[in-house]
C-alpha positions as CSV (number, residue, x, y, z in Angstrom):
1,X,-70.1,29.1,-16.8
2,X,-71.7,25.4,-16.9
3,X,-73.8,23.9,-14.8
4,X,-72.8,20.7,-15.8
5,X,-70.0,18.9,-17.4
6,X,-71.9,16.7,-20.1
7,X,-75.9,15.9,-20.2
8,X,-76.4,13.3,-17.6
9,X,-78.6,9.9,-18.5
10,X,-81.3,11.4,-16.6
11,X,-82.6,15.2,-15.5
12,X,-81.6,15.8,-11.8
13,X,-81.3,18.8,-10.0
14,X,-79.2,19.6,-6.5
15,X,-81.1,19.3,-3.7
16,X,-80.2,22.8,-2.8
17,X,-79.1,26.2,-4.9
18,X,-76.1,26.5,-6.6
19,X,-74.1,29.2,-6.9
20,X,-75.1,31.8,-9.6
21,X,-73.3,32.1,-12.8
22,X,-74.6,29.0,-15.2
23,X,-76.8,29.6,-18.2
24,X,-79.7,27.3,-19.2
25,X,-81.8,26.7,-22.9
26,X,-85.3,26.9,-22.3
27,X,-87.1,25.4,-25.1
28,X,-90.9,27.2,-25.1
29,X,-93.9,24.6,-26.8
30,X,-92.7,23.0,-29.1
31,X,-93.9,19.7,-28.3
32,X,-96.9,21.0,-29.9
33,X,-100.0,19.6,-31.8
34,X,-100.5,22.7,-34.2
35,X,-104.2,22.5,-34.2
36,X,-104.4,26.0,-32.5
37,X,-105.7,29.2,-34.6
38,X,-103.3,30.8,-36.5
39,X,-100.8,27.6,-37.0
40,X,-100.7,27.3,-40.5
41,X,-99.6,30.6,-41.1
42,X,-96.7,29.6,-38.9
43,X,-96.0,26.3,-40.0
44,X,-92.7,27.0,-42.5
45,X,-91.4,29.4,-39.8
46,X,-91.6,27.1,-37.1
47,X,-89.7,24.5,-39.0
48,X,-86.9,26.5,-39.7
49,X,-86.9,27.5,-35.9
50,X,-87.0,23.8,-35.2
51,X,-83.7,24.2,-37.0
52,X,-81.9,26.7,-35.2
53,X,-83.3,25.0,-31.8
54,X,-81.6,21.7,-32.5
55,X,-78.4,23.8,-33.0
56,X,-78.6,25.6,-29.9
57,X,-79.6,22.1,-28.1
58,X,-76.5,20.3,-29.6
59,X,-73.9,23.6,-28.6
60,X,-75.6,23.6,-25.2
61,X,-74.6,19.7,-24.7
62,X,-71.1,20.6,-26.3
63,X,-70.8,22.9,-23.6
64,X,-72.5,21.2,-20.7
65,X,-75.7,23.9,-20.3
66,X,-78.8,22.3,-19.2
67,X,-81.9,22.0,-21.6
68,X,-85.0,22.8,-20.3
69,X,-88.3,22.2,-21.9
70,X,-91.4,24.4,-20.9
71,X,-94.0,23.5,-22.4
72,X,-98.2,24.0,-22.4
73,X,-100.3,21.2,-20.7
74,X,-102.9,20.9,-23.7
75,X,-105.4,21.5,-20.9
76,X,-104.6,18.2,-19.5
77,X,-104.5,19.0,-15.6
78,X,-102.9,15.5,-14.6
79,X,-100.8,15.3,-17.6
80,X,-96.9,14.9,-17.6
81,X,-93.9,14.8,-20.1
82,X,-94.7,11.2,-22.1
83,X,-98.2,11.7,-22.6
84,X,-98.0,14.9,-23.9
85,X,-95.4,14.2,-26.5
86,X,-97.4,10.9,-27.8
87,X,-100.5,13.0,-28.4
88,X,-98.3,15.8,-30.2
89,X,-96.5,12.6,-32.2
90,X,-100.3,11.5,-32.7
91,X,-100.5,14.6,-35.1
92,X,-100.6,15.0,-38.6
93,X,-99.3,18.8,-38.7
94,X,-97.0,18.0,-35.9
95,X,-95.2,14.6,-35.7
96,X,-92.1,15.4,-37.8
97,X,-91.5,18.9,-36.0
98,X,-92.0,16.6,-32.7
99,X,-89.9,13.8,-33.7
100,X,-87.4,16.1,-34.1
101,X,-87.1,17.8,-31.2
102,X,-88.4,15.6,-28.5
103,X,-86.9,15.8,-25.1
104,X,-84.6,13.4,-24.0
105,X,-83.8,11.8,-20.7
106,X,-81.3,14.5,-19.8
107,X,-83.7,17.6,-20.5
108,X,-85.9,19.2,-17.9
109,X,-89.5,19.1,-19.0
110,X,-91.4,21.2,-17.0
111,X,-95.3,21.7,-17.8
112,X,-97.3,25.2,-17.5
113,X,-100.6,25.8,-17.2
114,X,-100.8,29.8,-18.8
115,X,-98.5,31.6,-21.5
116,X,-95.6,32.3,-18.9
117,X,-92.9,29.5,-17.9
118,X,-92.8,30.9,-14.8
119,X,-96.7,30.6,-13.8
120,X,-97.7,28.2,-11.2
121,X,-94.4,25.6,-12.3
122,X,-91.4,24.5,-11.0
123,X,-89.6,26.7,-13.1
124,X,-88.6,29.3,-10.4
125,X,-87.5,26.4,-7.9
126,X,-85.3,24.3,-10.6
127,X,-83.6,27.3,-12.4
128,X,-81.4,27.9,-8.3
129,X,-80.9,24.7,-8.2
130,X,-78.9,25.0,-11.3
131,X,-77.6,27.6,-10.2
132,X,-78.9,29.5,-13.4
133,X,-78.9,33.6,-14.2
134,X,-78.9,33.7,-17.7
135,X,-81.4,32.3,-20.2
136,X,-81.5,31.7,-23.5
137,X,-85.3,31.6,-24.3
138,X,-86.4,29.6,-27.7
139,X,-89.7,28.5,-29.2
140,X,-93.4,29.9,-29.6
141,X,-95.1,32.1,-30.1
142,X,-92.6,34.8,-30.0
143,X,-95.7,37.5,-29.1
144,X,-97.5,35.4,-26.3
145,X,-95.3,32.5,-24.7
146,X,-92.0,33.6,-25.1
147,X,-93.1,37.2,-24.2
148,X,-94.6,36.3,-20.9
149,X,-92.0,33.9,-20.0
150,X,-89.2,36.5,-20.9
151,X,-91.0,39.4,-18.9
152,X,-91.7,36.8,-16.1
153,X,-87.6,36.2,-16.4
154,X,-87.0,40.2,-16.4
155,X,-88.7,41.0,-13.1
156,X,-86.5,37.8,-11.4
157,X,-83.5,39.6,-12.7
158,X,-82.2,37.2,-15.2
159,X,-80.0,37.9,-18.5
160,X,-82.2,37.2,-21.4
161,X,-80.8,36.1,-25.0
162,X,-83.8,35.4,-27.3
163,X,-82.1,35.0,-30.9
164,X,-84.3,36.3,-33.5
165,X,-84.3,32.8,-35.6
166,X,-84.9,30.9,-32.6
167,X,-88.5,32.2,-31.7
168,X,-91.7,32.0,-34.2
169,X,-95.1,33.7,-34.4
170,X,-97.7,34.2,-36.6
171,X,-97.0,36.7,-38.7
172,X,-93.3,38.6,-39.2
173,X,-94.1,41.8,-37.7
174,X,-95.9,40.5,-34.7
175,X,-92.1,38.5,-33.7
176,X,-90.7,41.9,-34.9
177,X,-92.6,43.8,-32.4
178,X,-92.3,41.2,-29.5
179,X,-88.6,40.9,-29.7
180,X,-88.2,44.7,-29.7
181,X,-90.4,44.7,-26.8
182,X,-88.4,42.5,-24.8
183,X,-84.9,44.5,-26.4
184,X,-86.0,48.1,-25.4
185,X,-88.0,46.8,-21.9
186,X,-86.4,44.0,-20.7
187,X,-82.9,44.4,-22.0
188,X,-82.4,41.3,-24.0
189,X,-79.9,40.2,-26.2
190,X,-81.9,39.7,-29.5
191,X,-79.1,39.0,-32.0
192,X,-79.7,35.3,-34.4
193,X,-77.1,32.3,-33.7
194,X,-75.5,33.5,-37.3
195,X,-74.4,36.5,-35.0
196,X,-73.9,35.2,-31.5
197,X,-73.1,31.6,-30.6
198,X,-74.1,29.7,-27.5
199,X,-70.7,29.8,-25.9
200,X,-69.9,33.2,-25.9
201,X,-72.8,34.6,-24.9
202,X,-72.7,32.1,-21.8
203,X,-69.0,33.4,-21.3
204,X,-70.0,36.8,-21.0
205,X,-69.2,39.4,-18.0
206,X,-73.2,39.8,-16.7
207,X,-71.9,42.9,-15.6
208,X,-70.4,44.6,-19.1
């Protein structure tokens, strides 16, 4: 159930689809600036995310599961992956959080223009080529980005985990809401990593 043995020195992708049956991380914005309304509310829970993220990153490389980044352009049109992580490092409220979780050569960093991963990027063309079905969606905001992205996921019949601890938003109730949302209407796996753990939820029978 991996699409790849161990993370390679740098992100490359078959030139056709794979066979389905692998499971990625998608890692939603956090290669942030937090300078957008609402992030200081969200500040202490997004470092704790940050947390559970670098867990999930380090069991996907035990396990050989590719790690791809998503994240916003900052309304840079001609942007791309190392600009947008020096002006996030460039932060004050960001630079440790960024520091920390920075993609590295072997990650997929793909940018998006609107809430959803899957709007106008690669994403749909690189997750066949992986051979990916089943994604484990992490990051923020739990309500908007990772709500698009899983809905976007849903409708392209993928298997959705979206642990609980591994998704922020602004306020408690508004991630309580989105992740029952994408439970009850887009049949996700919601349970936190102290739960459910990387590998056996990328083991699992898609059809049970």
């Amino acid at each position: 159930m991996t699409a790849r043995s161990k993370q390679p020195k740098r992100a490359v992708a078959p030139y056709r689809d794979t066979p389905r049956g692998h499971t990625a991380l998608v890692i939603l914005d956090m290669i942030t600036e937090m300078d957008f309304s609402g992030a200081a509310a969200m500040r202490r829970d997004v470092a704790e995310v940050a947390s559970t993220i670098l867990k999930l990153r380090d069991a996907a490389d035990r396990i050989g599961l590719p790690v791809v980044y998503v994240n916003d352009n900052f309304g840079e049109w001609h942007s791309e992956r190392y600009r947008l992580v020096e002006r996030a490092l460039g932060s004050t409220d960001a630079q440790e959080l960024v520091a920390r979780l920075a993609p590295r050569d072997g990650d997929y960093f793909i940018i998006k223009p609107q809430f959803s991963g899957f709007y106008a990027t690669n994403l749909p063309v690189l997750l066949p080529k992986l051979g990916v079905d089943r994604l484990v969606l992490t990051g923020i905001s739990a309500d908007i980005c990772v709500l698009f992205t899983a809905a976007d996921a849903h409708m392209r019949d993928y298997q959705l985990w979206v642990p609980e601890d591994a998704v922020a938003a602004q306020t408690r109730e508004r991630r309580r809401w989105a992740l029952e949302i994408m439970k009850q209407s887009m049949d996700a796996e919601t349970r936190a990593t102290t739960q459910l753990k990387l590998p056996t939820w990328a083991k699992t029978d898609r059809k049970k």
